[in-house]
C-alpha positions as CSV (number, residue, x, y, z in Angstrom):
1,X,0.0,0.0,0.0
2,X,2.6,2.7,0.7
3,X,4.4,2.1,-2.8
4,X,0.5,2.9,-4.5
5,X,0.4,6.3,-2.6
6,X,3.8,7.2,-3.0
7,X,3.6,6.5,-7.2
8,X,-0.3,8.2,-7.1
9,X,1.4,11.6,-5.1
10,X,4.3,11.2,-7.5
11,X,2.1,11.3,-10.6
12,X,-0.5,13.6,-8.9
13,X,2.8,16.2,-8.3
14,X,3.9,15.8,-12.2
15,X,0.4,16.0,-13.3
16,X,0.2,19.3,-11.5
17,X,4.0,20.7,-12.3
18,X,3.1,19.8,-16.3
19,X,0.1,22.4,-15.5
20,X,2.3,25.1,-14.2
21,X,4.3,24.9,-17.4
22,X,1.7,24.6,-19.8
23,X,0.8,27.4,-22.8
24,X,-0.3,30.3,-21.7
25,X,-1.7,32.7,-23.2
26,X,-0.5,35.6,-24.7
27,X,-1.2,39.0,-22.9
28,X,1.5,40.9,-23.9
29,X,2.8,42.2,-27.6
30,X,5.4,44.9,-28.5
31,X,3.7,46.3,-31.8
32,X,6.6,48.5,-32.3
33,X,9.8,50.5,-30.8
34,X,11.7,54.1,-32.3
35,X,14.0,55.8,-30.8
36,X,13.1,59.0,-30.1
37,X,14.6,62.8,-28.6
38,X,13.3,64.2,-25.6
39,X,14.6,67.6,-24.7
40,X,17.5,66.6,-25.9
41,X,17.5,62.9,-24.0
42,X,17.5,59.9,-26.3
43,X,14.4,57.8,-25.8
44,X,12.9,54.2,-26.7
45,X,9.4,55.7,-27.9
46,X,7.6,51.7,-27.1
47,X,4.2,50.9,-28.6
48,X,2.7,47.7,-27.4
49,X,-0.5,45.5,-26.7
50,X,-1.2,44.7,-22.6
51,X,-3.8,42.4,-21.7
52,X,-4.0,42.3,-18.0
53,X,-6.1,39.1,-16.7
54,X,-9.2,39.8,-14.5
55,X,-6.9,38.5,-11.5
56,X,-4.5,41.3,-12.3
57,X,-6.8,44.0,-12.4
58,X,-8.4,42.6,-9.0
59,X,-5.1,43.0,-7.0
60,X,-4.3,46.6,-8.8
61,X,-7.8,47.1,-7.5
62,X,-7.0,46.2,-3.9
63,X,-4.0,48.0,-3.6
64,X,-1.0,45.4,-4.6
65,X,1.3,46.5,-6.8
66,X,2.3,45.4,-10.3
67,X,5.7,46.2,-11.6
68,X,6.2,45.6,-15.9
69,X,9.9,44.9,-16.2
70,X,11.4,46.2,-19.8
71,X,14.6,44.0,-20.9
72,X,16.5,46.6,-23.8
73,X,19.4,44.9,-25.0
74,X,21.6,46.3,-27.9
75,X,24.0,49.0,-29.0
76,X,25.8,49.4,-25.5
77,X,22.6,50.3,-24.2
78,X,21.8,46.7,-22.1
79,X,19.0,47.7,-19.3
80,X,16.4,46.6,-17.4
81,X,13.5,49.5,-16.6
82,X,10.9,49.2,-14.4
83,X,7.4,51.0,-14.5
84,X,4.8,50.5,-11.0
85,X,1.7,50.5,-11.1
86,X,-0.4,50.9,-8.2
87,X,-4.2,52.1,-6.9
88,X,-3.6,54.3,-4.0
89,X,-6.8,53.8,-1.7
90,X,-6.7,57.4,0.3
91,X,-6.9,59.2,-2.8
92,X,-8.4,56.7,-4.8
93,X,-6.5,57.4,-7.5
94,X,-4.2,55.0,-10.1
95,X,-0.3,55.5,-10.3
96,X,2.2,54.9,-12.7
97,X,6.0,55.2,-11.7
98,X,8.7,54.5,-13.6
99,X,12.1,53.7,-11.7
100,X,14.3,56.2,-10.5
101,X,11.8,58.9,-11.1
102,X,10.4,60.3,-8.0
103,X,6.9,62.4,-9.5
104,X,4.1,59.2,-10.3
105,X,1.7,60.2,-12.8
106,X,-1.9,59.7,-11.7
107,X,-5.4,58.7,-13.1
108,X,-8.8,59.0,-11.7
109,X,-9.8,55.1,-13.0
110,X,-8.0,51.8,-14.1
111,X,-9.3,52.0,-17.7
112,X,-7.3,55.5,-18.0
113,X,-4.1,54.0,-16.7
114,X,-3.8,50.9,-18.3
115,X,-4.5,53.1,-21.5
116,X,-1.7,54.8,-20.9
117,X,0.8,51.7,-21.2
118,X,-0.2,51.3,-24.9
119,X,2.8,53.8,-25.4
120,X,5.5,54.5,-23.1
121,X,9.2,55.8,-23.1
122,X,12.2,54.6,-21.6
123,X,15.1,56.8,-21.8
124,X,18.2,55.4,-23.1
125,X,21.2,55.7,-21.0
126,X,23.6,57.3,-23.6
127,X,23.1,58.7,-27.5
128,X,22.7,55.6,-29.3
129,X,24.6,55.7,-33.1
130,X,22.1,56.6,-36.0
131,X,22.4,52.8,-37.2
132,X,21.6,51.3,-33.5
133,X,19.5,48.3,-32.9
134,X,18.4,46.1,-30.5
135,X,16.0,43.6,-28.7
136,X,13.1,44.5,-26.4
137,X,11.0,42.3,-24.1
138,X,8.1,43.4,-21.4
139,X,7.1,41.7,-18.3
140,X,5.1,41.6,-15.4
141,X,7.7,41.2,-12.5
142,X,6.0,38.2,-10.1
143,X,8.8,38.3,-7.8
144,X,7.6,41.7,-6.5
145,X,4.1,40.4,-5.8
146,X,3.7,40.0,-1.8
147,X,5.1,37.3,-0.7
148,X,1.4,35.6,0.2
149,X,0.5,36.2,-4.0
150,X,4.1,34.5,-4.8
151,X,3.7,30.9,-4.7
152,X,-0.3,31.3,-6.1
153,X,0.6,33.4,-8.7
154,X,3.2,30.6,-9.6
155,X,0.7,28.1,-9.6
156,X,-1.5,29.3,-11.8
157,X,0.4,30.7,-14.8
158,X,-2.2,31.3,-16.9
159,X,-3.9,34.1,-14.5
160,X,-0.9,35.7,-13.7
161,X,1.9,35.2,-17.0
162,X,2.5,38.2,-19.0
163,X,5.3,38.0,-21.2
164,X,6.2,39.5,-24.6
165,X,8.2,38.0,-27.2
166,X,11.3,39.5,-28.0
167,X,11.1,42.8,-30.1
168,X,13.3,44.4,-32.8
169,X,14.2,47.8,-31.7
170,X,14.2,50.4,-33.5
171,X,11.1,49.2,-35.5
172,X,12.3,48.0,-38.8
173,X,9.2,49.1,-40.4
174,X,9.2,52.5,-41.3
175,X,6.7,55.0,-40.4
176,X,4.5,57.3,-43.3
């Protein structure tokens, strides 16, 4: 009897890891990527396609914050930026912050913030050559969830994964 339960938790555990890994789907798309100046600051002008799951826009909703992770890699200019988003319940008002800058921009509702993520800029950390390119990815950061969200969050991938695929920077299509 104890080999039966040992091979049934066994294949119960693999059963339930092969679900973890499973396709998920697809919530998150970089449509396009140009370099742009901003008062004299080179930027990474992103356009892109977020679908946050209902599960997502429940925790933004009670307060927990979620944190998009941009990967640039490329022309000297290898980063990882970092853009918050929280509800902030005194004021009840939305917030978007992107690392290292200290102002948050604010929105009265969700719809109005997540909106705003269909286009976003990441400054560059030097001038990038005229001929520069690179590789851009987005996503959403589950290590920064509380640590109670962690291990859920983990478990069920399909609620929770938002990952692009990898995106050629600046867009090679051009523009009219």
């Amino acid at each position: 009897m104890p080999r039966s339960r040992s091979a049934l938790s066994l294949l119960l555990s693999t059963l339930a890891l092969a679900g973890c890994l499973g396709a998920t789907p697809e919530r998150a798309r970089i449509v396009g990527a140009r370099l742009v100046q901003d008062g004299g600051r080179p930027e990474l002008e992103v356009t892109q396609e977020l679908r946050f799951s209902r599960t997502m826009r429940e925790a933004l909703a009670q307060g927990i914050e979620l944190r998009l992770v941009y990967v640039l890699h490329g022309c000297g200019a290898d980063t990882v930026q970092a853009l918050a988003l929280r509800y902030v319940p005194l004021t009840r008002h939305y917030e978007v912050q992107r690392d290292g800058d200290p102002q948050a921009r604010g929105f009265a509702r969700r719809s109005a913030l997540l909106a705003s993520l269909d286009r976003v800029r990441l400054p560059l950390p030097a001038t990038p050559p005229p001929d520069c390119r690179g590789v851009l990815t987005v996503a959403l950061d589950l290590t920064t969830l509380p640590t109670p969200l962690r291990f859920p969050a983990l478990l069920r991938r399909a609620e929770w994964r938002m990952v692009s695929p990898p995106a050629a920077w600046p867009d090679p299509s051009p523009r009219v």
